[in-house]
ZAMARGU-4260 file (C-alpha; in steps of 0.2 Angstrom, whole numbers, plus 5000, padded with zeros to 4 digits):
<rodrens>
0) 5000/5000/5000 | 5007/5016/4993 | 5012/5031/5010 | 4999/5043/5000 | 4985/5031/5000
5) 4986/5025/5019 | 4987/5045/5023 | 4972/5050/5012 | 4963/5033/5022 | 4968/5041/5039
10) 4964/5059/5033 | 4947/5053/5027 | 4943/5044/5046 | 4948/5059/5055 | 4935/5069/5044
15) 4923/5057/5048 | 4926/5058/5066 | 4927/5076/5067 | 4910/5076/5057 | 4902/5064/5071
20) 4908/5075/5085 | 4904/5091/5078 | 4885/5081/5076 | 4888/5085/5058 | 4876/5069/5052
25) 4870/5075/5038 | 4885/5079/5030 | 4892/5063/5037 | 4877/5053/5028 | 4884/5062/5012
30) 4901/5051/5017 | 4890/5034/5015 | 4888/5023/5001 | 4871/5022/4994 | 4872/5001/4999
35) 4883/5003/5014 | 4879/4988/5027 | 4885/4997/5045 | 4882/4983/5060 | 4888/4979/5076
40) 4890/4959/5079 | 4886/4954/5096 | 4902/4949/5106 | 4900/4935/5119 | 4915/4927/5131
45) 4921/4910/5125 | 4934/4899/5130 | 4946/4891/5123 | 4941/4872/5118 | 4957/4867/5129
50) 4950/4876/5144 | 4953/4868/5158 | 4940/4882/5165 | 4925/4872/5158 | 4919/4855/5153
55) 4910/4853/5137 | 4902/4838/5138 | 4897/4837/5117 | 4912/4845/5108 | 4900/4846/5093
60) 4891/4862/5103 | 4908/4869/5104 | 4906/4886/5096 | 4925/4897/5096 | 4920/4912/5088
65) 4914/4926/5100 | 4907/4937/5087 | 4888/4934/5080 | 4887/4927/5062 | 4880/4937/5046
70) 4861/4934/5049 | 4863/4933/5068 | 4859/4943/5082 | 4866/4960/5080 | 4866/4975/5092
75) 4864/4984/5076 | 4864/4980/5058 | 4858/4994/5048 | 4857/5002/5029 | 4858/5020/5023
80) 4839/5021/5024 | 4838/5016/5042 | 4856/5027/5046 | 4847/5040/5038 | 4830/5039/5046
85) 4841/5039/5064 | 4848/5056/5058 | 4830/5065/5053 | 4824/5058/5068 | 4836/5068/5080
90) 4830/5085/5070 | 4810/5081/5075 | 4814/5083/5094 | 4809/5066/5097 | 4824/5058/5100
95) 4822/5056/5119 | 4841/5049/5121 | 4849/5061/5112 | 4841/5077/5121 | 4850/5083/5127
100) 4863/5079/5114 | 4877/5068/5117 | 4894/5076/5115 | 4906/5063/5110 | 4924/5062/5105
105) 4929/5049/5092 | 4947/5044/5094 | 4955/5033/5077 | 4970/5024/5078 | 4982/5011/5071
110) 4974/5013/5053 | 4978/4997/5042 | 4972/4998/5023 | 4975/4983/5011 | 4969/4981/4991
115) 4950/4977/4993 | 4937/4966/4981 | 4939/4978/4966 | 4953/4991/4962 | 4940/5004/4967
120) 4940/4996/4985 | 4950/4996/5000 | 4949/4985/5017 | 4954/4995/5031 | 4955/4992/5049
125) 4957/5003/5063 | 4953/5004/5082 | 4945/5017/5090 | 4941/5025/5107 | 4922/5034/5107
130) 4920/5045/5125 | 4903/5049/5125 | 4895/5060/5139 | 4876/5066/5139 | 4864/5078/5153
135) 4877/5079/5172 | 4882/5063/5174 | 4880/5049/5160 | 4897/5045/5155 | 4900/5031/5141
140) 4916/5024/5133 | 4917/5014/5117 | 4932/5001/5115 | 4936/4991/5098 | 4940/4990/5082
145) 4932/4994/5064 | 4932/4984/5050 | 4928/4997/5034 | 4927/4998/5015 | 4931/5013/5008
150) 4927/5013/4989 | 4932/5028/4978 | 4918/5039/4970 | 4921/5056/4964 | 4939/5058/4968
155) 4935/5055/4985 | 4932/5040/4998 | 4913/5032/5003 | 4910/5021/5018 | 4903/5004/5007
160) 4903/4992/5026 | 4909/4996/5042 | 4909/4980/5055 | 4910/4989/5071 | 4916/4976/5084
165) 4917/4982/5102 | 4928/4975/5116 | 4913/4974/5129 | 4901/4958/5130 | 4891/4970/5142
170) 4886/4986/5137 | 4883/4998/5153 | 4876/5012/5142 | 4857/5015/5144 | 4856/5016/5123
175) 4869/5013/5108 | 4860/5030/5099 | 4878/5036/5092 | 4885/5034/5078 | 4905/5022/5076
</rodrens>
């Protein structure tokens, strides 16, 4: 991967995160791909099948993969519709966990980009911190990492997929209402 590629791909996240922190969502929405799939895969705690922590009696229920499965429960799985229906809901006034607004700071790091399915593609991967804090007291963070693709359109980058795959099995926030 070329040095001016990887630094457009981390300019291009900062944006995007500066965008969400500034509650810029409409011109983050402009950012998205028409077909972007943006979900969150339930994590769960498993251990290792030589865990001497646990018996499983019927290895064939042995499942290693902590992350929910394309189809599976997600604690979110959305489209550009749905993203974009989220956004003209905070404008009514309705949005009951968002008023007052969150104020959040998204932190990127460790950006990683590799060739993607086409040549107008690229697979990134970063981690990221999100401190959110809302009204005198609620106070959130967000731990994990983001698995994008960023496909070129109009000299520019979209947001095709974002996987967004927290470090928590246990979320202590009253609501996921923010954008990763």
């Amino acid at each position: 991967m070329r040095d001016d590629t990887i630094r457009q791909v981390e300019q291009f996240l900062y944006r995007e995160a500066r965008m969400l922190d500034d509650r810029k969502f409409h011109e983050w929405l402009e950012i998205l791909a028409d077909d972007i799939r943006y979900w969150m895969p339930v994590r769960s705690n498993r251990y290792p099948v030589n865990s001497k922590a646990i018996s499983i009696l019927d290895g064939s229920r042995y499942e290693e993969n902590e992350l929910s499965k394309e189809g599976e429960l997600a604690i979110m799985d959305e489209d550009k519709d749905s993203l974009t229906r989220r956004v003209e809901r905070l404008d009514t006034g309705m949005a009951w966990a968002e008023d007052p607004p969150s104020r959040t700071r998204h932190i990127v790091s460790n950006v990683e980009a590799e060739p993607g399915a086409n040549d107008s593609e690229l697979k990134v991967y970063s981690n990221f911190i999100m401190y959110r804090t809302r009204a005198e007291t609620e106070v959130d963070f967000y731990v994990g990492a983001r698995e994008d693709v960023l496909r070129r359109e109009g000299g520019s980058f979209k947001v095709a997929y974002r996987k967004i795959i927290l470090d928590q099995t246990v979320l202590l926030a009253k609501n996921v209402s923010n954008f990763f």
